[in-house]
N, CA and C atoms as a LAMMPS dump frame, in Angstrom:
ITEM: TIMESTEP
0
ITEM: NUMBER OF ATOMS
582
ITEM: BOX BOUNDS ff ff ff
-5.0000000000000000e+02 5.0000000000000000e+02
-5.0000000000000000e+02 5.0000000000000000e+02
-5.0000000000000000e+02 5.0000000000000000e+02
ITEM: ATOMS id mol type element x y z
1 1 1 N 53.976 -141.586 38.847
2 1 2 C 54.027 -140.135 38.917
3 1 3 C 52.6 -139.578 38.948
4 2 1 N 52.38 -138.773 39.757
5 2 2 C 50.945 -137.996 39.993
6 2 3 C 50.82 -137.085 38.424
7 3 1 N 49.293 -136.899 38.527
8 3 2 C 48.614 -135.845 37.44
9 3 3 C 48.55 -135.091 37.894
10 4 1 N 48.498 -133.745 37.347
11 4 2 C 48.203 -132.465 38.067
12 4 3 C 46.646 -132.572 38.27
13 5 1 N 45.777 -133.379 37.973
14 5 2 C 44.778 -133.056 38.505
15 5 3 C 45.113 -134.096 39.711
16 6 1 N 45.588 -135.025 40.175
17 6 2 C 45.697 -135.92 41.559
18 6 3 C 45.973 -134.791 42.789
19 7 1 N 47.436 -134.04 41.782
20 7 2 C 48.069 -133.157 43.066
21 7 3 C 46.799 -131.889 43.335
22 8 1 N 46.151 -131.601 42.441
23 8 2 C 44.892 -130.325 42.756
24 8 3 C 43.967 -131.103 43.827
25 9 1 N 44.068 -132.618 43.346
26 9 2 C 42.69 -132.994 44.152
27 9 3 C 43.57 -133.057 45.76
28 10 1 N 44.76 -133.472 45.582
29 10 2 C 45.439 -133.826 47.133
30 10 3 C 44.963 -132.207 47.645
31 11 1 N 45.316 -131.357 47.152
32 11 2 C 45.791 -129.72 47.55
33 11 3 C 44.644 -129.306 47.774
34 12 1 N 43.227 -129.838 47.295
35 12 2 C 41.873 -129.131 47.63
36 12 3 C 41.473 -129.858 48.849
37 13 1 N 41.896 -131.077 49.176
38 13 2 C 41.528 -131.634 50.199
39 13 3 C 41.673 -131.484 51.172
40 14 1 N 43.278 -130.837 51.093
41 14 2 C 43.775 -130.416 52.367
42 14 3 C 44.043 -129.048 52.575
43 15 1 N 43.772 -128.002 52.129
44 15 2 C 43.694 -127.24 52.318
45 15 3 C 43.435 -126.66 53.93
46 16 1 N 44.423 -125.806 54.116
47 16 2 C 44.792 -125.509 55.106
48 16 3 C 44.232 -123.897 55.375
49 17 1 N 42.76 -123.882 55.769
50 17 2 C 42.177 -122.993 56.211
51 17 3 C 42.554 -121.814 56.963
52 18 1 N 42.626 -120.277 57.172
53 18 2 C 42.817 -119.452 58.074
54 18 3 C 42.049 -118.364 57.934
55 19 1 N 42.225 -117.58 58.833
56 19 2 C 41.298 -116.426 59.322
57 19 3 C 41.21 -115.863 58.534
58 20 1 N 39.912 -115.62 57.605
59 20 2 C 39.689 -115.271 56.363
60 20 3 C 38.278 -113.588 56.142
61 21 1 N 37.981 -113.252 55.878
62 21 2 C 36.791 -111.779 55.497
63 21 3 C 35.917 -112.613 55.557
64 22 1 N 35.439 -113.744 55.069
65 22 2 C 34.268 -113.976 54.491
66 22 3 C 33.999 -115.544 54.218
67 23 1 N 32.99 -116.221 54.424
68 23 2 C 32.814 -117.765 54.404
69 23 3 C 31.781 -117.905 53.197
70 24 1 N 32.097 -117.831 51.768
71 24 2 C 31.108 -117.782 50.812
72 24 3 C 30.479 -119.249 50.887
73 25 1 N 29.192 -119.305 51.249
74 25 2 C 28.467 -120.706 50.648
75 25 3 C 27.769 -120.928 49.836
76 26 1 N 27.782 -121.704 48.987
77 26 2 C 27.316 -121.644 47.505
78 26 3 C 26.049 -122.446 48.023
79 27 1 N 25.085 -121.96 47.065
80 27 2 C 23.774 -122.799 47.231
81 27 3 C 23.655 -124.087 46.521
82 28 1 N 23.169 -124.862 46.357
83 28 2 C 23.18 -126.321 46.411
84 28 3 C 23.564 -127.426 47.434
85 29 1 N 22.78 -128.627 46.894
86 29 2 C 23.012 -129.6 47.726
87 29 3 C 21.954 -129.453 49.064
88 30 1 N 20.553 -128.869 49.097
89 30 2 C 19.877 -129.12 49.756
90 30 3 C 20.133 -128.44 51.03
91 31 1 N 20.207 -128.687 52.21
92 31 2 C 20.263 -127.973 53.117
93 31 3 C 21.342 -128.526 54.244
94 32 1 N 22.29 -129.061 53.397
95 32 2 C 23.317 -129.938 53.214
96 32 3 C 24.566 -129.123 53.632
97 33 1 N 25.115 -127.997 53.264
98 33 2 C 25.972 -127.38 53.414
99 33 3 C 26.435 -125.912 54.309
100 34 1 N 25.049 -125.553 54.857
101 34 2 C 24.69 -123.85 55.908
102 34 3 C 25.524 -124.163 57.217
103 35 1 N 25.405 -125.476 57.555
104 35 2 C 25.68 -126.076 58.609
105 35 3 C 27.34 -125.593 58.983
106 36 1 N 27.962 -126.146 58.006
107 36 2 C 29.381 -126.252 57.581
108 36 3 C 29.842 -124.747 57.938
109 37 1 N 29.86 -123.646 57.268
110 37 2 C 29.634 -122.673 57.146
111 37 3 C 29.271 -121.872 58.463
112 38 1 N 28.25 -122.114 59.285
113 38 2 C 27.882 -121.827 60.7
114 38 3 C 29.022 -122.289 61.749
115 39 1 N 29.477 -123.553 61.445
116 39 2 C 30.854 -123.672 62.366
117 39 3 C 32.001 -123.075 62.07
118 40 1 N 32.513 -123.277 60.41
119 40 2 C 33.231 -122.189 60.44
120 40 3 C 33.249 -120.41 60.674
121 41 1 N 32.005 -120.129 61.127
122 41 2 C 31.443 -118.743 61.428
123 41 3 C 31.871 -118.845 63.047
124 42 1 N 31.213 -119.887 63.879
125 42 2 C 31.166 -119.944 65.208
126 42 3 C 32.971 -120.456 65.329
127 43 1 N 33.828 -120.961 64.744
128 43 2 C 35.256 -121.528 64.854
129 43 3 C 36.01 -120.058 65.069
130 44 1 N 35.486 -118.43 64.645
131 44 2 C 36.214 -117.671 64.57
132 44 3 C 36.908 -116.887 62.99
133 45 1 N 36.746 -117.968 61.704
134 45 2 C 37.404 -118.16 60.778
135 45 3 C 36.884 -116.894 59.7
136 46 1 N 35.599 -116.197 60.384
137 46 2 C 35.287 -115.1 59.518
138 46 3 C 34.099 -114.09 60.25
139 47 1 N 33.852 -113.273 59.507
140 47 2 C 32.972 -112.359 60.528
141 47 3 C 31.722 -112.096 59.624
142 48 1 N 31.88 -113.059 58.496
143 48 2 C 30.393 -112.747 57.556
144 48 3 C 29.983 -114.178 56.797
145 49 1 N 29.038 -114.277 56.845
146 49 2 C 28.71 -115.892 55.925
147 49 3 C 28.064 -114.823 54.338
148 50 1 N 27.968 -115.229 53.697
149 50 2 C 27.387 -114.646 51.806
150 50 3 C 27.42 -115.895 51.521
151 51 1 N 25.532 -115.756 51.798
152 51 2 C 24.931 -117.18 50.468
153 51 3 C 24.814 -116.717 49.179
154 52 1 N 26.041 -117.441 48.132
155 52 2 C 25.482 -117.175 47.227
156 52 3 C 24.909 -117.898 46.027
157 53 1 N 23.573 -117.479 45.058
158 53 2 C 22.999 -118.092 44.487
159 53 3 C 21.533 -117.178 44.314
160 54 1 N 21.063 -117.605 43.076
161 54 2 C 19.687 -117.195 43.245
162 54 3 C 18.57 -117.676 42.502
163 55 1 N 19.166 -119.396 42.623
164 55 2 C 18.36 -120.226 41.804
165 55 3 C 16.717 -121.002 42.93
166 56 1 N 15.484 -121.612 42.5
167 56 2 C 15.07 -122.186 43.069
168 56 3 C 14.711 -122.986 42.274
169 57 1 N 14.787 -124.223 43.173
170 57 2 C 15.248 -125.514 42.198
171 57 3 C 15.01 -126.909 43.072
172 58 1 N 13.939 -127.272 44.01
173 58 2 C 14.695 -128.082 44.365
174 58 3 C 14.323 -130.006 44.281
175 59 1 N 14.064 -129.633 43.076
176 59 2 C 14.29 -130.99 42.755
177 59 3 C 15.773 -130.721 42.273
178 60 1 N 16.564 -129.956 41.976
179 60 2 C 18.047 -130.109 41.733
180 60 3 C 19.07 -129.869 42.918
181 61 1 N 18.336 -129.346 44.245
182 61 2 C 18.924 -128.993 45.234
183 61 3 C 19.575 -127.882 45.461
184 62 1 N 18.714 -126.737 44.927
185 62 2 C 19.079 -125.492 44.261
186 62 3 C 17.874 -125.04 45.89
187 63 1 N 18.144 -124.582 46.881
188 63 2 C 17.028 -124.763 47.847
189 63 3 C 17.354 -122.872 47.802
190 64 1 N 16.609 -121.919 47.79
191 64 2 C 16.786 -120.351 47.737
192 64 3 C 16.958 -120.194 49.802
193 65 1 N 17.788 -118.912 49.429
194 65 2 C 17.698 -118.158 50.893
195 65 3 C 16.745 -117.904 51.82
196 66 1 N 15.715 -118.167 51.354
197 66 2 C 14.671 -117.808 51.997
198 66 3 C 14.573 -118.993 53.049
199 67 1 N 15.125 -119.96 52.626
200 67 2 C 14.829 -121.623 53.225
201 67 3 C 16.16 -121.744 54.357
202 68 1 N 17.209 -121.043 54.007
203 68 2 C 18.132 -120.787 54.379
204 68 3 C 18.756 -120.062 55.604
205 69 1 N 18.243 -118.915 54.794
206 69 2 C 18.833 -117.641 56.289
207 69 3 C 18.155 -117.932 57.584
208 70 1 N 16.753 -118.656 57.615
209 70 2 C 16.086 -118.842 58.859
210 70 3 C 16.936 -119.936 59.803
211 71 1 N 17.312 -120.804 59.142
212 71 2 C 18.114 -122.149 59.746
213 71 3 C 19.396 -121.298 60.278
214 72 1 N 20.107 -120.708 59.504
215 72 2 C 21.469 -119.809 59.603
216 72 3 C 21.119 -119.012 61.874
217 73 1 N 19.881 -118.008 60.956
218 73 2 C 19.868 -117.17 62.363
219 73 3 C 19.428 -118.236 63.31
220 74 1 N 18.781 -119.539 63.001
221 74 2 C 18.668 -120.064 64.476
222 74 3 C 19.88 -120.619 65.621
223 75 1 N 20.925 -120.693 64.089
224 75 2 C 22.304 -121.136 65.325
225 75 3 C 22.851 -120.047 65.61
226 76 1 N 21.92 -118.567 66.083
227 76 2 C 22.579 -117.499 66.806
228 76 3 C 23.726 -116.936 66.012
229 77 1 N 23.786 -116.883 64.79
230 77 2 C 24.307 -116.174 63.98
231 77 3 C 23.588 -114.677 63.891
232 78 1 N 24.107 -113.636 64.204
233 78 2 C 23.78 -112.157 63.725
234 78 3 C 23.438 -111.943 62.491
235 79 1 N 22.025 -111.697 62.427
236 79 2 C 21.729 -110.749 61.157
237 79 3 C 22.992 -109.952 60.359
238 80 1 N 23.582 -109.369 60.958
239 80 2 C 23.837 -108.293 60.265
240 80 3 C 25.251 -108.781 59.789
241 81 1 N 25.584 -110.276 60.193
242 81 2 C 26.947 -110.742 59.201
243 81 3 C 26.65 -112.024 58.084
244 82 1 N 25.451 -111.766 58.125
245 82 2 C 24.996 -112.237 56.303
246 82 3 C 24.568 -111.47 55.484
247 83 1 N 25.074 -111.849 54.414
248 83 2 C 25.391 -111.47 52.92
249 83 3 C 24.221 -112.021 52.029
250 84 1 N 23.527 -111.559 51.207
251 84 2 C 22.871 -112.6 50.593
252 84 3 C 23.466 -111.905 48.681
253 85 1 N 24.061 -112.859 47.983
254 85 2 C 24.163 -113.029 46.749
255 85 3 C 23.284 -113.317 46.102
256 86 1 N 22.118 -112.68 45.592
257 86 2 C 21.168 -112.875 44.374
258 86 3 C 20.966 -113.289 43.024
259 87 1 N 22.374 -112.655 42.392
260 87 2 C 22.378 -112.267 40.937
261 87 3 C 22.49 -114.062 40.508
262 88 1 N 23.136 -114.571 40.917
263 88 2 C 24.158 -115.583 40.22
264 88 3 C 22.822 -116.746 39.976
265 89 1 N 23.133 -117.382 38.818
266 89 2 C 22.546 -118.282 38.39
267 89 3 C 23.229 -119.593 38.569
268 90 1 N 24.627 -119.7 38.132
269 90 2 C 25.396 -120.997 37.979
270 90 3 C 26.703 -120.247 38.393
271 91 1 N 27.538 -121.454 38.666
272 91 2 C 28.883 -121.445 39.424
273 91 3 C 29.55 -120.301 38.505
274 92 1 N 29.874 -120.074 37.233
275 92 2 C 30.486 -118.699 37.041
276 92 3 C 29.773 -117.235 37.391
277 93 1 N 28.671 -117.251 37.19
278 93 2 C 28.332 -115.923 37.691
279 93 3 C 28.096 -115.748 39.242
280 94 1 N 27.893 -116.868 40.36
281 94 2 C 28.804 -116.839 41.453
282 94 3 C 30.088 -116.45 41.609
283 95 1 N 30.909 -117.065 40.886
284 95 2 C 32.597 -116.849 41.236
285 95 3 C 32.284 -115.198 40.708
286 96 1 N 31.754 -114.637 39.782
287 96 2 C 31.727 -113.295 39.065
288 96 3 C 31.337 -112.533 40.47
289 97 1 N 30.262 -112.61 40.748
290 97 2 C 29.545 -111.538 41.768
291 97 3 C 30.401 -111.599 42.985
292 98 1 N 30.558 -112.927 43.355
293 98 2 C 31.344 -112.601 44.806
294 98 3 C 33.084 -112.159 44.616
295 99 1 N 33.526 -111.883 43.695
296 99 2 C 34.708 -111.171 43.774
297 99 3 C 34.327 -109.938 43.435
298 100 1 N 33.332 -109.483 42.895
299 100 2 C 32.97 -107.947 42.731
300 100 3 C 32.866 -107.244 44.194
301 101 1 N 32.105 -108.214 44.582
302 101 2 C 31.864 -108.068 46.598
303 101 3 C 33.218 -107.93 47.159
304 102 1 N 34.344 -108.859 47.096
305 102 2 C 35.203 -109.14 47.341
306 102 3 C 36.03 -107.583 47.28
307 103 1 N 35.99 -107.191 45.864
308 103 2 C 36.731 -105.792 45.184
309 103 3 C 35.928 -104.821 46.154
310 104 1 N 34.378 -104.931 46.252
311 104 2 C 33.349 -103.553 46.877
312 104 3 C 33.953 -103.264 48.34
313 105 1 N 34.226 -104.737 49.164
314 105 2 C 34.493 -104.673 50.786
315 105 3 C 35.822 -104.817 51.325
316 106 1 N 36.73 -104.633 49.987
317 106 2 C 38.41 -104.833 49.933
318 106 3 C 38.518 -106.229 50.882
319 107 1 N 37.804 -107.342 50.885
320 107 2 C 38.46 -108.479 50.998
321 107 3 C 39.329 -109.013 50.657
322 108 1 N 40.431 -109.934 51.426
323 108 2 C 41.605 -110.467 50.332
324 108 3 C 41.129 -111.84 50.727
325 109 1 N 40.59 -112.661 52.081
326 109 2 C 40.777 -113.814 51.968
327 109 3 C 39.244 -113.793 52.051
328 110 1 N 38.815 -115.322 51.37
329 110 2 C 37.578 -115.623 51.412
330 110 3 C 37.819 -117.664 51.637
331 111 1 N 36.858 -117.764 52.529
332 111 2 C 36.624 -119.381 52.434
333 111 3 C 35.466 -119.863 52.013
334 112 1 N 35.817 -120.498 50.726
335 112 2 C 34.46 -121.565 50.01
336 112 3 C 33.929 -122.846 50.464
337 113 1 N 32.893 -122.481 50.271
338 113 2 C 32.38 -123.662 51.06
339 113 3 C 30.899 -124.022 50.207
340 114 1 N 31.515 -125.472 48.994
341 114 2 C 30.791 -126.188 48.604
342 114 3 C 30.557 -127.8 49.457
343 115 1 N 30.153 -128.445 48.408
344 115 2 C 29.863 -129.901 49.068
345 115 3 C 31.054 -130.692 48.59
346 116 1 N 31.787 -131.665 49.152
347 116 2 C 33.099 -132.735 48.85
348 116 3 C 32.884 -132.474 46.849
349 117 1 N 31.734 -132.694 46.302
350 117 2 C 31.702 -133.459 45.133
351 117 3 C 32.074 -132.149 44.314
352 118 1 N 31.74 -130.905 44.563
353 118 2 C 31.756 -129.583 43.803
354 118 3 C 32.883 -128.964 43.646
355 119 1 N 33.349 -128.961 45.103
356 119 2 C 34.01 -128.356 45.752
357 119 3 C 35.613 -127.642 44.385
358 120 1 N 35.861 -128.804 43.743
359 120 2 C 36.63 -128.995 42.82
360 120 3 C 36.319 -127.789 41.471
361 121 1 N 35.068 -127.95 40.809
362 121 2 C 34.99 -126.837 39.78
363 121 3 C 34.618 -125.496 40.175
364 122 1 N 34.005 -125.631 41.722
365 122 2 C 33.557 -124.596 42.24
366 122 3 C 34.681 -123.658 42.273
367 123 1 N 36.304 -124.256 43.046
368 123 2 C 37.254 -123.826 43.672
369 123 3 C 38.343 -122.835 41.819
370 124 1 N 38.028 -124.126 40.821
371 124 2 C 38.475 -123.626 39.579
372 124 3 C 38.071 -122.679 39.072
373 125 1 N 36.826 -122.337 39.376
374 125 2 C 35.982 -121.329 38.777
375 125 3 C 36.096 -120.192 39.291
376 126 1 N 36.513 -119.484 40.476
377 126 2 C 36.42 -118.695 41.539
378 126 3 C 37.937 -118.426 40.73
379 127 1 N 38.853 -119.137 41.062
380 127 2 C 39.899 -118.87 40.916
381 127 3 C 40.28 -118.415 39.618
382 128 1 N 39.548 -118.733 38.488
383 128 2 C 39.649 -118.091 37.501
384 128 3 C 39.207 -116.967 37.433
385 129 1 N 38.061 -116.35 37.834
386 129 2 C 37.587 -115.063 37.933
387 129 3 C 38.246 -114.567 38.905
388 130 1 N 38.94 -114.373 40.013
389 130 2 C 40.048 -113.852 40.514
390 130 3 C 41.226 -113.629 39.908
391 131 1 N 41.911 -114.686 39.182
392 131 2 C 42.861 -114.25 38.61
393 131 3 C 42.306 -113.309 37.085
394 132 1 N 41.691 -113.546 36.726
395 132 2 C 41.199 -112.523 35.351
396 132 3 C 40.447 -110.871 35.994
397 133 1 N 40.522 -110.98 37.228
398 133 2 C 40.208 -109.462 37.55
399 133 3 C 41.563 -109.327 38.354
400 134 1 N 42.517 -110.069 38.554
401 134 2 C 43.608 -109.02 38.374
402 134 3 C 43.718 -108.857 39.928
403 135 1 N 42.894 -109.774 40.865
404 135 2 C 43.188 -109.183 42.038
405 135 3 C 43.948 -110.084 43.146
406 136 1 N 44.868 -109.951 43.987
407 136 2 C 45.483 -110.44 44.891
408 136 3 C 44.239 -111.11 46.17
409 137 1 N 43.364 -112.399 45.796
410 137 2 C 42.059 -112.928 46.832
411 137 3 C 42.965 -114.456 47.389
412 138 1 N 42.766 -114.482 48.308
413 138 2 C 43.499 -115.968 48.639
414 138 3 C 41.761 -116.391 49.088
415 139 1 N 41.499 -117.757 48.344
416 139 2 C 40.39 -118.641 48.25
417 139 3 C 41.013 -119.657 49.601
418 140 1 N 40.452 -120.176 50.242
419 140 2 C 40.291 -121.312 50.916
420 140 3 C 39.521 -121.963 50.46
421 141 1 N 39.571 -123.244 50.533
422 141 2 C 38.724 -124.166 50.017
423 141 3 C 38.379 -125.16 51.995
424 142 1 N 36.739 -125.347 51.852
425 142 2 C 36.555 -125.857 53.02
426 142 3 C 35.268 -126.323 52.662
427 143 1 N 35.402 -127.444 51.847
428 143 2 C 34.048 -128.209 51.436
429 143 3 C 33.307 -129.024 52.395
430 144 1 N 32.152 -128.917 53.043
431 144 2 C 31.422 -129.819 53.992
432 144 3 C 31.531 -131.782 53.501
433 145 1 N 32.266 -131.993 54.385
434 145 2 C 32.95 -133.717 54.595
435 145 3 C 31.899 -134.6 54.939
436 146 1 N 30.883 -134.311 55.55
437 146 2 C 30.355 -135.204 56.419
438 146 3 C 28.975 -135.858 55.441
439 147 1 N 29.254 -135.508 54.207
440 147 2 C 28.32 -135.787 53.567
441 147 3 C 28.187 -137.152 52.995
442 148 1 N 26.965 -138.031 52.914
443 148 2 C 27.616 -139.524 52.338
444 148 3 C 27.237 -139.785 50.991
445 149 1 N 28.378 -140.461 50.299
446 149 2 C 28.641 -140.459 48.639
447 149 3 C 27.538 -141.695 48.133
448 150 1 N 27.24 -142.237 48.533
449 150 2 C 26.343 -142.964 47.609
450 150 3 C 24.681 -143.541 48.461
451 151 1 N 24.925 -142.29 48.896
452 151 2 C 22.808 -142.241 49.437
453 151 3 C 22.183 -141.065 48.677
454 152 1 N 20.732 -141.687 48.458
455 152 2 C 20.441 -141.14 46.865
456 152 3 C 19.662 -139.68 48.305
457 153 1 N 19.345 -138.903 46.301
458 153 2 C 18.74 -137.836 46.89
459 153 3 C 17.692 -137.441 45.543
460 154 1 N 17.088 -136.675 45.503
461 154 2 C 16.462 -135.996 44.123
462 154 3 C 17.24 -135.638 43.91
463 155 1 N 18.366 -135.619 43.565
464 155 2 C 19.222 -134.711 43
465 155 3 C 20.361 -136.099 42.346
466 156 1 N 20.509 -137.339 42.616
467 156 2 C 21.429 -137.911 42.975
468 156 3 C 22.185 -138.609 43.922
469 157 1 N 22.802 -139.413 43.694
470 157 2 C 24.146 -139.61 44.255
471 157 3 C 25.364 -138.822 44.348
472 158 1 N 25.786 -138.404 45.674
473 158 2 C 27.47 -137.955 45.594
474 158 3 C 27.859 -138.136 44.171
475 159 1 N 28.283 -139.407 44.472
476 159 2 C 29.482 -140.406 43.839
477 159 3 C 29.066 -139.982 42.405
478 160 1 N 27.442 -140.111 42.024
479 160 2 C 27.64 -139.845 40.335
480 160 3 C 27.878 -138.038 40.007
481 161 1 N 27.275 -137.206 41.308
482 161 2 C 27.757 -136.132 40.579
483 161 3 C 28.776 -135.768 40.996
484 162 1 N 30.18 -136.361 41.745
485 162 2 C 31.78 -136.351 41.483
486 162 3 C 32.009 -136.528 39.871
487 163 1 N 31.576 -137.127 39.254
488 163 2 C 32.051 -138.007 37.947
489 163 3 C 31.146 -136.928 36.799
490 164 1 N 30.455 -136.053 37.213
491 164 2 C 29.322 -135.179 36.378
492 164 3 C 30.177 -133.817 36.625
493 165 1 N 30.81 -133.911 37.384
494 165 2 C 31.566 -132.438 37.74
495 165 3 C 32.534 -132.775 37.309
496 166 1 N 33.641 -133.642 37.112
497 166 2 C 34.696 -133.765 36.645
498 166 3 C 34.591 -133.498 35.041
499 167 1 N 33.349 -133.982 34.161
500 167 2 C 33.486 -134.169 32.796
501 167 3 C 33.251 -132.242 32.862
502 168 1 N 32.232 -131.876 33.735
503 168 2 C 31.8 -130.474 33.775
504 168 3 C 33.186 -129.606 33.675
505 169 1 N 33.977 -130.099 34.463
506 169 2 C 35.469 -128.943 34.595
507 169 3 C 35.929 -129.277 33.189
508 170 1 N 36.619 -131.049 32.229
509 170 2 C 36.712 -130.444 30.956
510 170 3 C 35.78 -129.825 29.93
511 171 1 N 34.596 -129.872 29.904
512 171 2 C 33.758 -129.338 28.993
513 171 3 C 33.668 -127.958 29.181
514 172 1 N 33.786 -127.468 30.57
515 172 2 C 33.998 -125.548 30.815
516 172 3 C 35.105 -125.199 30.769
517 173 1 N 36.185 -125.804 30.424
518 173 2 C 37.764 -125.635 30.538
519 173 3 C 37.899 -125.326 28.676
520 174 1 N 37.484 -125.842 27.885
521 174 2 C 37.186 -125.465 26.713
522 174 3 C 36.523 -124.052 26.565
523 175 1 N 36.005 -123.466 27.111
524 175 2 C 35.4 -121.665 26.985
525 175 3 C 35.636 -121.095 27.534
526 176 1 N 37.082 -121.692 28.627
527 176 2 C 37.977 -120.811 29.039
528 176 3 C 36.993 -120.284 30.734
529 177 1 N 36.449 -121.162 31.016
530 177 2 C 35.741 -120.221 32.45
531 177 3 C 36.645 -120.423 33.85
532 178 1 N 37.222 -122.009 33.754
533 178 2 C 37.905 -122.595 34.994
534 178 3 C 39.166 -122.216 34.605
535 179 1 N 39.873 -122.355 35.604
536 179 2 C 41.621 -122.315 35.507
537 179 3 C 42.021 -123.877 35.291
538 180 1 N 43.187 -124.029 34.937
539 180 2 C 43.493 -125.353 34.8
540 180 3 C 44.186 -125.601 35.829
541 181 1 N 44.294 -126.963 35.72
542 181 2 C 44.784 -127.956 37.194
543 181 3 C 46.421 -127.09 37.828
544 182 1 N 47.161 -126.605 36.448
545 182 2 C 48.625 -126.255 36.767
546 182 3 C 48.389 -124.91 37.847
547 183 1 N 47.406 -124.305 36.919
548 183 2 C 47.55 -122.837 37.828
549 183 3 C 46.792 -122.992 38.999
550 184 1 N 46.201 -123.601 39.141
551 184 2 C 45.68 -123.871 40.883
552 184 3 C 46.48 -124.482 41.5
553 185 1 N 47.533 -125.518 40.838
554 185 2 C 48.803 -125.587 41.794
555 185 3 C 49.832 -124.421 42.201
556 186 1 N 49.803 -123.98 41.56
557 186 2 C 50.527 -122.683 41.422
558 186 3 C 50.073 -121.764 42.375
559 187 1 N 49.241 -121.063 42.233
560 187 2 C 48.284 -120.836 43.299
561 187 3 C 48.619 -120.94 44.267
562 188 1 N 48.333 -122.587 44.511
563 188 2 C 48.342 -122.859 46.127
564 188 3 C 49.637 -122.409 46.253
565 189 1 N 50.907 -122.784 45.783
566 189 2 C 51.835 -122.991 46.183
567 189 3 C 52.187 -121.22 46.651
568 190 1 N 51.493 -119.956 45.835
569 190 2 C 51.688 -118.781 46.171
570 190 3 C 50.95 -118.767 47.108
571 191 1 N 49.782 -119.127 47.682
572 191 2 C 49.095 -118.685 48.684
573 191 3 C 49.607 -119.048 50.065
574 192 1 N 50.331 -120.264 49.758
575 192 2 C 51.053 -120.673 51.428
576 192 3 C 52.277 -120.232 51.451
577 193 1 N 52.669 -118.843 50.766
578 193 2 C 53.723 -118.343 50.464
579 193 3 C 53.39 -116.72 51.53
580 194 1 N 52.183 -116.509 51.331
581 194 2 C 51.505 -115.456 51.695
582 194 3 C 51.214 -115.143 53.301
């Protein structure tokens, strides 16, 4: 019999993407993830990319916008459908700011877009601050795949920070920031209802 975290991990994997407001990309992971994000921009799937983050960091792979938005406008992306998220320091005050955005530009759908290994507390975290403001947001989850799990970086390995994010979701699941595995099934199961 599956765990509810097996069936979250099946349900984040496959997640079944659609025409959404907004392609949030979280910063980290180097310069690893804009890419992702630019195709789903050029696929049709949204009409705004919002980097958000406003750490610089990069021996942690915390790489700022500045490093960013230039790569973004060279694949002929329009100025004027990026977003830049400042405030946020770490994955909850991300999930915080971009549903405030979310509430400011009456968005309902948004697609996230972390790296394979994140993708998971990133998606818990969002979803908890959506459901605690009370608002009707359908999240997509559309984590960049092409990334490989056990080639090192300053930052790591994939593979060890899969296993650093997993202990991360129970140790933040204790102060109440992530949703738990049930209600993101739940979730899904309302969102492909929608």
């Amino acid at each position: 019999m599956l765990t509810d975290r097996e069936i979250f991990i099946s349900l984040v994997d496959n997640d079944l993407i659609q025409k959404s407001d907004a392609i949030i990309l979280l910063e980290g992971d180097g310069l690893n993830r804009y890419q992702h994000a630019v195709h789903l921009f050029k696929d049709g799937f949204a009409n705004f990319i919002v980097f958000s983050g406003g750490i610089t960091d990069y021996d942690y792979g915390s790489f700022p916008y500045e490093d960013i938005k230039p790569l973004i406008l060279e694949e002929n992306i329009p100025e004027e459908c990026l977003y830049y998220e400042s405030i946020s320091l770490n994955t909850k005050q991300q999930a915080e700011e971009i549903i405030k955005l979310c509430i400011s530009n009456n968005w309902e759908k948004i697609i996230l877009v972390g790296s394979h290994y994140h993708q998971y507390r990133a998606y818990l975290t969002f979803l908890k601050s959506a459901l605690s403001a009370n608002i009707k947001l359908i999240i997509y989850n559309s984590p960049e795949k092409k990334l490989k799990w056990f080639s090192s970086n300053k930052w790591g390995q994939r593979i060890t920070c899969l296993k650093q994010e997993f202990e991360r979701i129970e140790e933040y699941s204790k102060f109440g920031h992530l949703s738990t595995y049930k209600e993101a099934i739940e979730y899904q199961q309302w969102k492909e209802q929608q």
